[in-house]
C-alpha positions in Angstrom: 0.0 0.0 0.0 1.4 3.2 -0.9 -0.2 6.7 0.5 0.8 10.2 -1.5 -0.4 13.2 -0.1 -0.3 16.2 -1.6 -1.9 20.3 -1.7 -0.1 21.6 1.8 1.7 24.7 1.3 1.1 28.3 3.4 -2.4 29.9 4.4 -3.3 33.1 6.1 -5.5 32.7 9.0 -9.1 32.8 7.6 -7.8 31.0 4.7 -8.7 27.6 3.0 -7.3 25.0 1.3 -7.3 21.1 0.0 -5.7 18.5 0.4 -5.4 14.9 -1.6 -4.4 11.9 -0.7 -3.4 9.3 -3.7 -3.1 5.9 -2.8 -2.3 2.6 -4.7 -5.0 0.5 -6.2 -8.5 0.7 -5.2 -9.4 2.6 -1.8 -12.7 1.0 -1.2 -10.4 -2.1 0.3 -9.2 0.0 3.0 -11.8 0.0 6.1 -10.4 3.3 7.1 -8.7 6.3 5.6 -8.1 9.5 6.3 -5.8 12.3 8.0 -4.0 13.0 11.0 -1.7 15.8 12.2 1.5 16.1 14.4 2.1 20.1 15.3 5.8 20.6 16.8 6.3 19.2 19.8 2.5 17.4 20.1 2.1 14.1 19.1 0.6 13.1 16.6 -3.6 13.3 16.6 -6.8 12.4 14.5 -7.9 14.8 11.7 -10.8 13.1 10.2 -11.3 9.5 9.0 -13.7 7.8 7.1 -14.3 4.1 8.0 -16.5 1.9 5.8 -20.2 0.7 6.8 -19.7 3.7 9.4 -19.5 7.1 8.4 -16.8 10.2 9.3 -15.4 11.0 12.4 -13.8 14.6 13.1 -11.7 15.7 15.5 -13.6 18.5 17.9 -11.5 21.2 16.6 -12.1 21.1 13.1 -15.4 20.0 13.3 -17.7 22.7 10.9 -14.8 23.6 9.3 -12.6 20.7 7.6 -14.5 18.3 5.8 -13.3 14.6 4.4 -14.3 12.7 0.9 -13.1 10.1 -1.1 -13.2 10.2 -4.4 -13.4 6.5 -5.4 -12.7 6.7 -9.5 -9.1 8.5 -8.6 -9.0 6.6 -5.5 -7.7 9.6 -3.5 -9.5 10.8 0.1 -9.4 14.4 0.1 -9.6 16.6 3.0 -11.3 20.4 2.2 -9.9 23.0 5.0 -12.0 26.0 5.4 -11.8 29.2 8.2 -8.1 27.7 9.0 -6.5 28.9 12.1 -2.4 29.1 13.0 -3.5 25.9 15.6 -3.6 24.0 12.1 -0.8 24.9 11.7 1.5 20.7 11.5 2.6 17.7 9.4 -0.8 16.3 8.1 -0.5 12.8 7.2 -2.7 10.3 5.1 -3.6 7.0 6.7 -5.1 3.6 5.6 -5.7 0.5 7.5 -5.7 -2.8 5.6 -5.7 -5.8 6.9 -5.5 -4.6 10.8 -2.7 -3.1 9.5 -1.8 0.9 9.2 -0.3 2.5 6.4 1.1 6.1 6.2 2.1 8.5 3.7 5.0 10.9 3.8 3.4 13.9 5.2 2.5 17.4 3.5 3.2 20.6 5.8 0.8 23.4 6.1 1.1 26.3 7.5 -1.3 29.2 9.2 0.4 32.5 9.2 -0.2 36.1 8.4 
């Protein structure tokens, strides 16, 4: 299984922006996928997932504001970042879990700043 993300770059407070995650083969094998986020010196924490025969699950702080899809015919899960705020600000990281087992990809920074 290989994970690319991609789309993280710099964003003034207020701001939006997208991110894609591109992974190999077909994503509807993995029973979840989705994003997580280590700022500097935090561990690393929950973004938003997307687990099959569930539904979405968001962390509290970017709940009404970042919002997670998959789109199955690229077979990349996307995460849409809206009203960003410099606590954003970290590594996000793409995640799939197949077979009980977790998969990462290499990380894409973005940045909140004025």
């Amino acid at each position: 299984v290989q994970l690319q993300a991609s789309g993280g770059g710099l964003v003034q407070p207020g701001g939006s922006l997208r991110l894609s995650c591109a992974a190999s083969g077909t994503i509807s094998r993995f029973k979840t996928i989705g994003w997580y986020r280590q700022a500097p010196g935090k561990q690393r924490e929950l973004v938003a997932t997307i687990t099959r025969g569930i539904g979405t699950d968001y962390a509290d702080s970017v709940k009404g504001r970042f919002t997670i899809s998959t789109d199955k015919a690229n077979n990349t899960v996307n995460l849409q970042m809206s009203n960003m705020k410099p606590e954003d600000t970290a590594v996000y990281y793409c995640n799939a879990i197949f077979d009980r087992v977790p998969y990462w990809g290499q990380g894409t920074l973005v940045t909140v700043s004025s």
